[in-house]
Structures are given as C-alpha cells and as structure tokens.
C-alpha positions in Angstrom: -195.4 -9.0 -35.3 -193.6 -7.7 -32.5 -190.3 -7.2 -34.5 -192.2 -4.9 -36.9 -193.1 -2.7 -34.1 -190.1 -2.7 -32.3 -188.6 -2.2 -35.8 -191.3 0.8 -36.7 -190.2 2.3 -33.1 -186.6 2.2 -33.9 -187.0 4.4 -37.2 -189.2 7.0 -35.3 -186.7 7.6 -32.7 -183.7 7.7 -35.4 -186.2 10.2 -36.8 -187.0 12.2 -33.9 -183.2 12.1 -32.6 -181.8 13.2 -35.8 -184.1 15.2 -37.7 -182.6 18.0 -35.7 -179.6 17.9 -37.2 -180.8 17.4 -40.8 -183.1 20.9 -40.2 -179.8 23.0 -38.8 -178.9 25.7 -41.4 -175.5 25.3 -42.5 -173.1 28.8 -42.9 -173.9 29.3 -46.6 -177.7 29.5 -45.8 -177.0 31.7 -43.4 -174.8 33.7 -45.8 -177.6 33.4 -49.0 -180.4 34.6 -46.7 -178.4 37.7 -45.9 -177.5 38.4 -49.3 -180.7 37.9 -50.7 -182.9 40.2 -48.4 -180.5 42.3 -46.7 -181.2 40.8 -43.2 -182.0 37.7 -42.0 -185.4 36.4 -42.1 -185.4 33.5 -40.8 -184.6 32.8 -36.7 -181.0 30.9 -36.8 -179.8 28.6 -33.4 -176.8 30.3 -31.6 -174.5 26.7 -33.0 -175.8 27.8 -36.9 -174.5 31.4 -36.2 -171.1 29.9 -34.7 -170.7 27.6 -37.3 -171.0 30.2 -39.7 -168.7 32.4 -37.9 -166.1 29.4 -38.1 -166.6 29.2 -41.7 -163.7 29.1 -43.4 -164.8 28.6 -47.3 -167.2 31.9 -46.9 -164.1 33.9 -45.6 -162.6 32.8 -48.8 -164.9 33.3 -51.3 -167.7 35.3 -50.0 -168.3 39.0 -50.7 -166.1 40.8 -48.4 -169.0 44.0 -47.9 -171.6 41.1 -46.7 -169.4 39.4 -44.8 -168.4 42.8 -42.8 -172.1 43.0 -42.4 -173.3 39.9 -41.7 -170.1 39.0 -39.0 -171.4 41.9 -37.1 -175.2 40.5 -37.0 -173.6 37.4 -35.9 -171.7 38.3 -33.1 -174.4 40.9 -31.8 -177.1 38.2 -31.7 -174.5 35.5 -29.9 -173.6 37.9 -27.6 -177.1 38.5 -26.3 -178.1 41.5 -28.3 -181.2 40.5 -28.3 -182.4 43.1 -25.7 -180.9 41.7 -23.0 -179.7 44.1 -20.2 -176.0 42.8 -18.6 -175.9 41.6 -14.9 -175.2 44.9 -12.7 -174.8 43.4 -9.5 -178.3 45.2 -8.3 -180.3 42.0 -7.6 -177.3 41.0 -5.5 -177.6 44.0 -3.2 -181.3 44.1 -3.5 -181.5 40.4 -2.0 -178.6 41.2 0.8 -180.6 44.8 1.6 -184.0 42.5 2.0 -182.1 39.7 4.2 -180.4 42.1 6.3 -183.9 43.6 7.1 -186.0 40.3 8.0 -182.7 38.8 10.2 -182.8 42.5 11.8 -186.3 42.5 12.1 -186.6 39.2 13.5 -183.5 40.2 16.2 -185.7 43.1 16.8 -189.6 41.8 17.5 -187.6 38.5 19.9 -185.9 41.3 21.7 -189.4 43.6 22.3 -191.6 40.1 23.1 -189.5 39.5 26.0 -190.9 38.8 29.2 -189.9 41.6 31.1 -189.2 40.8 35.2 
C-alpha cells in the first residue's frame, strides 16, 4: 500500500516538474501562429521567443517577408517593449535628494534643541 502511494506521488511530481516543458512552444509554432493571423495571438515565454530567434531550420526554409517581420516582433518583446520605460537614473537622485534632506534635517532640529547656557 504504501509503495502505491509513494509510487502515485512520484508520477505527479514527474508530472508537475515536466509538464512545463512539454507545454513550451517550439520556433515553428511560433512561426505558424504568425503566418496564419498576421500577429501573434497567443502570449509566448521570453526562452520560446529566443529559441525561435536561434532557429536555424526557419532561417532556412521559412518565408523570408515573415521572417523580417516576425524577427522584429521578437526582439521588440525580448527587449522589453512591452511598455516598459528604461532606467533614467531619476529614482537614484530622487532617493539621494530625500536622504540628504532627513540627515540635514535631523543635523538641523539636534542643533536648535540644544540646551542653550
């Protein structure tokens, strides 16, 4: 009895640990999707898009007026086009301005509560 369940536990984490893999979309699904609708409707991981960026069999073979297309989706979303402003440096500055003022403040209200002789 207690084989059956450890053996019923061991298929559901072989499940569980690799049913990711077996759901990933490989570079020609990625391709089809595109050519079929014009865009891609479906939501695709950042490894499916890089895998099919590394694709060399569609490079070969594919149409080379998707592929222009669809290499350019690709790269936009990996490169966090996805509305995603770029780090300026502002938040940096905005944290030093605000630490500068409580240290200066707190220099400030120790010097004023003083006892004065």
């Amino acid at each position: 009895m207690k084989k059956a369940i450890l053996f019923a536990v061991a298929v559901v984490t072989l499940f569980v640990v690799f049913s990711g893999i077996a759901l990933a979309a490989s570079p020609q699904d990625i391709y089809n999707d595109y050519a079929a609708h014009g865009k891609l409707t479906q939501t695709y991981t950042d490894a499916d898009l890089r895998a099919y960026l590394a694709d060399a069999t569609l490079d070969q073979y594919g149409d080379p007026a998707i592929l222009t297309a669809l290499d350019g989706i690709a790269q936009n979303q990996l490169s966090g086009g996805r509305g995603t402003f770029p780090f300026t440096g502002v938040q940096v500055a905005l944290l030093a301005v605000v630490a500068v003022g409580l240290v200066g403040g707190g220099v400030g209200l120790r010097r004023l509560s003083r006892a004065r002789s």
